[in-house]
C-alpha positions as CSV (number, residue, x, y, z in Angstrom):
1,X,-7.0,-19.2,5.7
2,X,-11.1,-20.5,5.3
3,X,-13.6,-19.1,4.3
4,X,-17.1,-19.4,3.8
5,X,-16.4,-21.7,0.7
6,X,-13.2,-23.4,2.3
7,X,-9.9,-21.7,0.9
8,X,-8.9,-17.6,1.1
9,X,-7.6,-16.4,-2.2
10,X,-4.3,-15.0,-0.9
11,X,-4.4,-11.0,-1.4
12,X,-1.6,-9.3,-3.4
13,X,1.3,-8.2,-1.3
14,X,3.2,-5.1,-1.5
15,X,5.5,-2.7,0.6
16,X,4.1,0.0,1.1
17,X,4.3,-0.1,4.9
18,X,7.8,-1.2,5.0
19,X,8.8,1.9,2.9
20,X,6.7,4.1,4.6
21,X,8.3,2.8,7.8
22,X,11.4,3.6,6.9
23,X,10.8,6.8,5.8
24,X,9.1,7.4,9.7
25,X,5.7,8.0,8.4
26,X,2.7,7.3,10.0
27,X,0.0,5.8,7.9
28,X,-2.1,9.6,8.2
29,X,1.1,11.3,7.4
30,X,1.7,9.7,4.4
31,X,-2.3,10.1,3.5
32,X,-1.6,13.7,4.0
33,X,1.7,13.9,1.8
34,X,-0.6,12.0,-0.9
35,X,-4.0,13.7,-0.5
36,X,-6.0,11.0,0.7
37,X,-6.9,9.1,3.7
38,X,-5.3,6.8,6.3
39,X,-8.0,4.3,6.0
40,X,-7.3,4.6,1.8
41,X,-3.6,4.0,2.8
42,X,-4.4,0.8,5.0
43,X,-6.6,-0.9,2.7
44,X,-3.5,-0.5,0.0
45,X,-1.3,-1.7,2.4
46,X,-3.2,-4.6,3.3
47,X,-3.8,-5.5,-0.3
48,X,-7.5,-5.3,0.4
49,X,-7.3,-2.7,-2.4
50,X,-4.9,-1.9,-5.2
51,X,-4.1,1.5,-6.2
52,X,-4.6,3.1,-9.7
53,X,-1.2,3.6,-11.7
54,X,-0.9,7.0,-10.7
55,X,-1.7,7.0,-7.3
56,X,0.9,4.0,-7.1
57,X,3.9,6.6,-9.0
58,X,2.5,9.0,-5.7
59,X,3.0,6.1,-3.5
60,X,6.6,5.4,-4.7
61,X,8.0,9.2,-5.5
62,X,6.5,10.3,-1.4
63,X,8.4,7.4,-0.1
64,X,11.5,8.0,-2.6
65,X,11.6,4.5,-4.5
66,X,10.2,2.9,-7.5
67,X,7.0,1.3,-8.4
68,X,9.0,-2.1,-8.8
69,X,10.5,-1.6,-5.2
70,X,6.9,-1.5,-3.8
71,X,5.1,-3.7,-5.9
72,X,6.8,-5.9,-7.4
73,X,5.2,-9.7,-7.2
């Protein structure tokens, strides 16, 4: 939880994993299904980056659920 200046900001959580477990993807599969990467598709689901609006609509119609499902706070 530190950091160089004492307290880590805590990153934004989402689902994407859990979703994308159920559906019995693998983090390259689902990069393939969406056109990207699996390191793009582990930095989303670690929250160390966010994905655009579309790319998050992608992200929920692959792994058949809504953007509320997956990111809601």
């Amino acid at each position: 939880w530190c950091s160089k200046k004492g307290v880590r900001a805590l990153k934004p959580k989402n689902k994407i994993k859990e979703f994308r477990d159920r559906r019995g993807l693998t983090q390259v599969e689902l990069g393939q299904l969406l056109g990207m990467s699996q390191t793009a598709i582990s930095l989303y689901e670690s929250g160390d980056r966010k994905p655009d609006v579309e790319t998050a609509k992608n992200i929920a119609k692959v792994l058949h659920t809504t953007l509320d499902s997956i990111f809601a706070p």
